[in-house]
Backbone as CSV, one residue per row, in Angstrom:
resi,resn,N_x,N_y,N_z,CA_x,CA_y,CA_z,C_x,C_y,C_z
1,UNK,0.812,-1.197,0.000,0.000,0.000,0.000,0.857,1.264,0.000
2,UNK,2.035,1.607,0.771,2.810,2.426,0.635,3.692,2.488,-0.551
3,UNK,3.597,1.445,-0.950,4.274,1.696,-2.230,3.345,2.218,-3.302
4,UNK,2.275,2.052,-3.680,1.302,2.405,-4.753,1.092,3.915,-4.015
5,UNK,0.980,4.354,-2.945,1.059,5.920,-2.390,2.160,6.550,-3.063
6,UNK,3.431,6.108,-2.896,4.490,6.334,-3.524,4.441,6.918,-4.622
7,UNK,3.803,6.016,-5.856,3.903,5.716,-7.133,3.126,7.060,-7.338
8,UNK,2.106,6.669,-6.668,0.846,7.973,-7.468,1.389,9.290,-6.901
9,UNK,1.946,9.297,-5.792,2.407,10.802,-5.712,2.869,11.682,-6.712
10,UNK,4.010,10.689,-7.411,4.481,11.160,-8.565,5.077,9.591,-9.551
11,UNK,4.831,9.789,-10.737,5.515,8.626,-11.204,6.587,8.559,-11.271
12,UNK,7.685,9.828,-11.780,8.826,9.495,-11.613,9.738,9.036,-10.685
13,UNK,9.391,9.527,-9.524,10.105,9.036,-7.959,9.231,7.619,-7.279
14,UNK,10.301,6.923,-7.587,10.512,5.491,-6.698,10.195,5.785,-4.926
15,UNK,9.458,4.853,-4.118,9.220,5.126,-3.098,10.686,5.292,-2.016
16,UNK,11.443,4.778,-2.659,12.666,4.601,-1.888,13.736,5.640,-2.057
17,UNK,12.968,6.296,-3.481,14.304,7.057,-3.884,13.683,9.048,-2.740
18,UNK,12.548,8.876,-3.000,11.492,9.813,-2.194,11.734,9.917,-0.692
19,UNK,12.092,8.566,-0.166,12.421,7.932,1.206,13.503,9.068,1.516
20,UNK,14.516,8.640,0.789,16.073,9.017,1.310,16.117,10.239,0.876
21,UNK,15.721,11.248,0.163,15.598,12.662,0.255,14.670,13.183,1.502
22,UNK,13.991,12.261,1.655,12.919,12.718,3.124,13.839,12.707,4.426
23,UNK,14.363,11.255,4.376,15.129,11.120,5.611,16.249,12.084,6.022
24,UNK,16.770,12.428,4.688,18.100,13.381,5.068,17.159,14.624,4.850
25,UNK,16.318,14.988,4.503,15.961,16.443,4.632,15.444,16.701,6.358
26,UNK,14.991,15.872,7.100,14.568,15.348,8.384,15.709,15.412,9.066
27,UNK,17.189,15.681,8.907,17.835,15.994,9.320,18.429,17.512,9.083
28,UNK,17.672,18.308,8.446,18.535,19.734,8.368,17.731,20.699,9.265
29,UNK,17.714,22.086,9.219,16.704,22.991,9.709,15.831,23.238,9.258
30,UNK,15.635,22.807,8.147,14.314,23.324,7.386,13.595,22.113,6.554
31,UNK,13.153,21.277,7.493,12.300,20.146,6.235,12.074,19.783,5.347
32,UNK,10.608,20.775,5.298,9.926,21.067,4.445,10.139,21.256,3.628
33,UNK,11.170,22.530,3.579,11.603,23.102,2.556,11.988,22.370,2.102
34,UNK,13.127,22.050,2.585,14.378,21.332,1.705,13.645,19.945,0.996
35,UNK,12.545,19.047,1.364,11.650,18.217,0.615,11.475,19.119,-0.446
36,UNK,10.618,20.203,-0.585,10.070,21.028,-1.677,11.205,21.098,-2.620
37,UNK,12.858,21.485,-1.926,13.165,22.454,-3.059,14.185,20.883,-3.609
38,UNK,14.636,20.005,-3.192,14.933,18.242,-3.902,14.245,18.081,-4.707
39,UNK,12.821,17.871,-4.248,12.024,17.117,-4.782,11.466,17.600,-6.326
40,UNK,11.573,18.777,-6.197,11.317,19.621,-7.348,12.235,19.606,-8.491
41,UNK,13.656,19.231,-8.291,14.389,18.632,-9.590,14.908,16.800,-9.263
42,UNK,14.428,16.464,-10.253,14.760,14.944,-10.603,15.694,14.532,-10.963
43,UNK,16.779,15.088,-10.427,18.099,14.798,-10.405,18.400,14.086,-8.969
44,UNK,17.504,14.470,-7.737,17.132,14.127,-6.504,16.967,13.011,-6.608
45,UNK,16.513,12.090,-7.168,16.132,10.815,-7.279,17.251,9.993,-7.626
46,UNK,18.121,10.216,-8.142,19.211,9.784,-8.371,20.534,9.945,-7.040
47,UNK,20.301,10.397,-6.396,21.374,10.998,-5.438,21.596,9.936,-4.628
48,UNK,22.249,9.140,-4.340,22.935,7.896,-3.228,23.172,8.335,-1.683
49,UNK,23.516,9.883,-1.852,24.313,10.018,-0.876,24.191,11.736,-0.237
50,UNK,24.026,12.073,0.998,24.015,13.557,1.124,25.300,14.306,0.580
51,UNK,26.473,13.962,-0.134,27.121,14.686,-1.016,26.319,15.074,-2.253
52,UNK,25.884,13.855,-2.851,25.195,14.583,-4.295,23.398,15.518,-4.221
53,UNK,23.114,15.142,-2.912,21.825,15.845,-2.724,22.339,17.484,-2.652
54,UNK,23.968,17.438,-1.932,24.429,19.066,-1.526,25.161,19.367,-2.787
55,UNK,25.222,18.392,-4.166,25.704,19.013,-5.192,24.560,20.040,-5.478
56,UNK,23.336,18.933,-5.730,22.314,19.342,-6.777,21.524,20.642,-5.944
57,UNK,21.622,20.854,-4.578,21.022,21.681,-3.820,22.177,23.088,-4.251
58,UNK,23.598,22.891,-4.417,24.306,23.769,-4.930,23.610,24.178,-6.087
59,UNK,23.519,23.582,-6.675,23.263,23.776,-8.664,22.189,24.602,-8.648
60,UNK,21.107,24.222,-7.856,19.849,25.008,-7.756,20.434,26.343,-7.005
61,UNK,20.858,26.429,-6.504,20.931,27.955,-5.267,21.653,28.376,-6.574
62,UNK,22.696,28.322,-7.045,23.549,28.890,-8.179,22.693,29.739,-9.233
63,UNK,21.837,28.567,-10.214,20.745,29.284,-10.973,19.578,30.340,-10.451
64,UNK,19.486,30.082,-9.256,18.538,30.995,-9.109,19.144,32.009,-8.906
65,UNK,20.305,32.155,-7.931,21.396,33.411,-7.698,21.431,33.551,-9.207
66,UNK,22.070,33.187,-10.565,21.903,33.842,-11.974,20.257,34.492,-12.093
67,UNK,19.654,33.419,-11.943,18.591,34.228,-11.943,17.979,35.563,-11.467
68,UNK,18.282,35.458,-10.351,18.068,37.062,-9.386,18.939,37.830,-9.813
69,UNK,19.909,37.869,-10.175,20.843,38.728,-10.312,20.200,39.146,-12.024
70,UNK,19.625,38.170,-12.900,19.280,39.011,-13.816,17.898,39.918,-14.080
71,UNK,16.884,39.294,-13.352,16.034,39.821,-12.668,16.089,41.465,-12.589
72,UNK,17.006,41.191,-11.688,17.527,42.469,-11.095,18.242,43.355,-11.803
73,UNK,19.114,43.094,-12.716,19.042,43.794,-13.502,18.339,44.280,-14.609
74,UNK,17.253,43.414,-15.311,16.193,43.961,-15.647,15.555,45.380,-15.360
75,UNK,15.324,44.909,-13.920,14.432,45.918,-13.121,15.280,47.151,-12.585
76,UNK,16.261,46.852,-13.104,17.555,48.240,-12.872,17.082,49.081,-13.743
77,UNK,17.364,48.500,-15.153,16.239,48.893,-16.712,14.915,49.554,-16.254
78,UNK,14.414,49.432,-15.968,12.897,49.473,-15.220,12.597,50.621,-14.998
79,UNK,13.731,50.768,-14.134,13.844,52.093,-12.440,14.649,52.728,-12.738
80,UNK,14.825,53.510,-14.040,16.272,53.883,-14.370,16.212,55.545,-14.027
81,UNK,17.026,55.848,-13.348,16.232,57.268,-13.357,15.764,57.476,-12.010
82,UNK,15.261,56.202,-11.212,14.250,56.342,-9.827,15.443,55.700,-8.681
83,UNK,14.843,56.390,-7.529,15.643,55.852,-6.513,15.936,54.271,-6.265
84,UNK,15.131,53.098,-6.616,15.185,51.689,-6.649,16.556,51.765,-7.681
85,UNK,16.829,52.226,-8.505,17.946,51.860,-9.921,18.844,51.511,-8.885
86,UNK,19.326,51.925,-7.792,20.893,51.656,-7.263,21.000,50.520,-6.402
87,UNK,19.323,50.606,-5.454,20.020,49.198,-4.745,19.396,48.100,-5.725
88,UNK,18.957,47.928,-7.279,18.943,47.048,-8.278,19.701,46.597,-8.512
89,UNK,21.266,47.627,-8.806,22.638,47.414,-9.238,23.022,46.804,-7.976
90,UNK,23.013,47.052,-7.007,23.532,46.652,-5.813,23.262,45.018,-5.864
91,UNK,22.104,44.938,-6.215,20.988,43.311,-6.465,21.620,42.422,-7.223
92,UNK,21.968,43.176,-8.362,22.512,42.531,-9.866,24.011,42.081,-9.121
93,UNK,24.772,43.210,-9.042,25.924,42.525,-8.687,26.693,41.429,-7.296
94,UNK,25.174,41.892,-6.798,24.865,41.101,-5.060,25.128,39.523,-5.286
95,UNK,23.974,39.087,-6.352,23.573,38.134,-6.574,24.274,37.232,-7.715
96,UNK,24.750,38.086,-8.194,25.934,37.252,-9.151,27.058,37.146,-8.261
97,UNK,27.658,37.561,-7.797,29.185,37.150,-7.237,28.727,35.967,-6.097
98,UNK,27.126,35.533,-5.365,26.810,34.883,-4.896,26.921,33.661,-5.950
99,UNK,25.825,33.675,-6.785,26.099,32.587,-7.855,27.655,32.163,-8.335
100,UNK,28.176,33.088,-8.552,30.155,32.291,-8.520,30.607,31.711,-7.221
101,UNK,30.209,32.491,-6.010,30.408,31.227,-4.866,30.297,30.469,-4.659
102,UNK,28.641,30.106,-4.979,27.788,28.752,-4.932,28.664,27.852,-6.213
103,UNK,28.768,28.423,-6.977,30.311,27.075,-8.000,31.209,26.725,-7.046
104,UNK,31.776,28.241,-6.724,33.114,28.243,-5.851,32.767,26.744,-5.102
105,UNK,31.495,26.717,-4.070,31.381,26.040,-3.121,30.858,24.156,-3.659
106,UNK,30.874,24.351,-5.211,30.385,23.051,-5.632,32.144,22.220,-6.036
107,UNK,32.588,23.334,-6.114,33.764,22.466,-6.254,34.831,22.175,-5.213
108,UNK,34.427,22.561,-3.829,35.068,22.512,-2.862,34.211,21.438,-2.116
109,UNK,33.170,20.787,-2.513,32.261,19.853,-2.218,32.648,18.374,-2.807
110,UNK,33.138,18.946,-4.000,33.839,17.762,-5.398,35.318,17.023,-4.687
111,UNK,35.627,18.155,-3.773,36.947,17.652,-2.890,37.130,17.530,-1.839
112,UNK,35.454,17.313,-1.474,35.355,16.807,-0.154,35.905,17.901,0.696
113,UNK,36.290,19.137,0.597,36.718,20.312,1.302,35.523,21.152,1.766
114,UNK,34.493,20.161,2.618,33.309,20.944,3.447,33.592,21.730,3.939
115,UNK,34.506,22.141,4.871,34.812,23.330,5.600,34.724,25.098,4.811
116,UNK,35.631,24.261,3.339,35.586,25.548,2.805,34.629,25.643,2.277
117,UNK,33.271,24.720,1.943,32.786,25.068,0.928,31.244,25.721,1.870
118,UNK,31.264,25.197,3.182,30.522,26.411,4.277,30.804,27.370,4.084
119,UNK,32.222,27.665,4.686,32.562,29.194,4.483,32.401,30.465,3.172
120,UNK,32.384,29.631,1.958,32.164,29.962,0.718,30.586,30.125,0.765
121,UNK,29.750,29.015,1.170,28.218,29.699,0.868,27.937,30.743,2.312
122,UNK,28.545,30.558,2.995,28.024,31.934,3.974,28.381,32.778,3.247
123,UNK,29.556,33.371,2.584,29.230,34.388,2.116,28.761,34.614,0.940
124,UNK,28.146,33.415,0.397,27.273,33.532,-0.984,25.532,34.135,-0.099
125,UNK,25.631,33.960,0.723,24.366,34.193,1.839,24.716,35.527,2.120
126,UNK,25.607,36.157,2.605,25.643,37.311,2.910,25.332,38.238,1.373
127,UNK,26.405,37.851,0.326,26.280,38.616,-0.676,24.624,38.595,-1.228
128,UNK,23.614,37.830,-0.655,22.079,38.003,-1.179,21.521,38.642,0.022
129,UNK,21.895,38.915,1.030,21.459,39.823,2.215,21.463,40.822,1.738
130,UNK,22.789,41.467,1.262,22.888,42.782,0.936,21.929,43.259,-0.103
131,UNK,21.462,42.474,-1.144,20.350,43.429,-1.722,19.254,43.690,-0.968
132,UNK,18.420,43.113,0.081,17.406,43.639,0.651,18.101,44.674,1.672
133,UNK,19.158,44.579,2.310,19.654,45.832,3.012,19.884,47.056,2.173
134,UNK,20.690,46.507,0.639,20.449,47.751,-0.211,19.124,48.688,-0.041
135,UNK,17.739,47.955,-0.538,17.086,48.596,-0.741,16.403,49.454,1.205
136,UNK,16.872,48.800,1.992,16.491,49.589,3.810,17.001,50.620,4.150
137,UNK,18.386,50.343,3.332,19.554,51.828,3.930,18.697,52.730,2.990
138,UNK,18.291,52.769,2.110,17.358,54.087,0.641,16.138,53.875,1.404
139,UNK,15.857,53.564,2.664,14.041,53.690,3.215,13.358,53.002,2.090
140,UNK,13.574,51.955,1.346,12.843,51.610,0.146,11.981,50.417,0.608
141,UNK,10.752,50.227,0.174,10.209,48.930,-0.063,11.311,47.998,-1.160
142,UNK,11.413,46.992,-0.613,12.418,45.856,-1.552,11.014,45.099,-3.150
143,UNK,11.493,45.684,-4.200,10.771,45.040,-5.227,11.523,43.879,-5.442
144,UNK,12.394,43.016,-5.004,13.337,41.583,-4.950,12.684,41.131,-4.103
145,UNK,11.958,41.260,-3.198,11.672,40.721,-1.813,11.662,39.448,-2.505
146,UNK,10.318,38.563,-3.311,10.031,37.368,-3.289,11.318,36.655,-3.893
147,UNK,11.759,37.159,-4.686,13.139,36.567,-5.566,13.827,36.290,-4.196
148,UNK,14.443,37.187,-3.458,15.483,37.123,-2.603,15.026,36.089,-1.710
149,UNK,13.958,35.922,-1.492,13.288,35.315,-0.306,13.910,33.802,-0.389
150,UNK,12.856,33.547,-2.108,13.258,32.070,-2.648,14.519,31.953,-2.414
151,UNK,15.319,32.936,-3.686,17.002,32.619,-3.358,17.361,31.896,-2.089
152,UNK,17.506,33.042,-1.291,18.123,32.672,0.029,17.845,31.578,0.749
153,UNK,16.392,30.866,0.359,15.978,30.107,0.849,16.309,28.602,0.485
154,UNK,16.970,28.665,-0.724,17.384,27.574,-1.552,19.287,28.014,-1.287
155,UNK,19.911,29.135,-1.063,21.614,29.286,-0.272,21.273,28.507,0.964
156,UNK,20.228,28.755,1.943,20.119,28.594,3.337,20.195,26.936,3.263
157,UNK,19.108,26.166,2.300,19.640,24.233,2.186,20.608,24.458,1.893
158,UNK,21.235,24.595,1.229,22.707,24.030,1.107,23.474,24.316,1.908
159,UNK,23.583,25.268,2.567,24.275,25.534,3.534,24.031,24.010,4.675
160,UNK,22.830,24.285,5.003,22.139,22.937,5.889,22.764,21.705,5.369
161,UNK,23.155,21.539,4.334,23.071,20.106,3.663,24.691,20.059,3.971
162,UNK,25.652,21.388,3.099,26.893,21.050,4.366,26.927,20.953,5.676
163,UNK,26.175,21.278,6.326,26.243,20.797,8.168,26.668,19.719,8.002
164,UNK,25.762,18.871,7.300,25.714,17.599,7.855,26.685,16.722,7.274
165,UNK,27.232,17.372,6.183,28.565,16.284,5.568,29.982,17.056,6.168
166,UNK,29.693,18.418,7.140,30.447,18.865,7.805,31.115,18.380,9.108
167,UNK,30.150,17.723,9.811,29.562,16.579,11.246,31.139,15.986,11.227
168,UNK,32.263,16.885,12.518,33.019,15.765,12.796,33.031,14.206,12.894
């Protein structure tokens, strides 16, 4: 019976393969999330091991950091002229030098060099802080809010996911 639950949840994910993204997400700070944001690429299903779950959790935080960062510059385009244009630029370039960390930190993962590759996404985490502080220090409502939110929220698993391959 749990297995046909399995099945119909989704066809592509095997009950077992669903299992072991559950179990290790049941070990970070954020569950839920981290179920949501696995489960959502099917590359997850394939993963053996909490190294390749903290590749593919890299890969995702990376694109979306490209993503926000172009976003954001878009909306630099946008606001050109208006007080939002600067902490946009601030956004654009926030969020890209985050996205080169999050590599930085996939290949310091590739060498089993967890230590550094924490230290590398904290400050891929800080560098996506700073655009919503951009826009607080200008008294601004943040038009990134939801972008940044997601972002950070998909830096913040991986970060989680090194904890645990961090674990003296």
């Amino acid at each position: 019976m749990i297995a046909s639950i399995c099945l119909l949840e989704s066809p592509v994910l095997t009950c077992a393969d669903k299992n072991f993204v559950l179990k290790t997400c049941n070990n970070t700070d954020i569950p839920d999330l981290c179920a949501q944001i696995l489960l959502s690429d099917l590359r997850s299903v394939n993963a053996t091991d909490v190294r390749g779950l903290t590749d593919i959790a890299l890969d995702i935080a990376a694109r979306s950091a490209d993503s926000a960062s172009s976003h954001a510059s878009d909306l630099s385009d946008k606001y050109a002229g208006l007080p939002e244009q600067e902490p946009l630029d601030s956004c654009t370039q926030g969020w890209a030098e985050a996205a080169d960390d999050l590599r930085d930190a996939q290949e310091q993962v590739d060498e089993a060099n967890y230590t550094a590759a924490a230290r590398i996404i904290n400050e891929a985490d800080d560098n996506g802080d700073d655009c919503d502080k951009a826009f607080a220090d200008k008294g601004l409502k943040s038009v990134m809010a939801d972008v940044d939110k997601t972002t950070s929220d998909q830096v913040d698993l991986a970060a989680d996911l090194i904890d645990l391959l961090n674990v003296p």
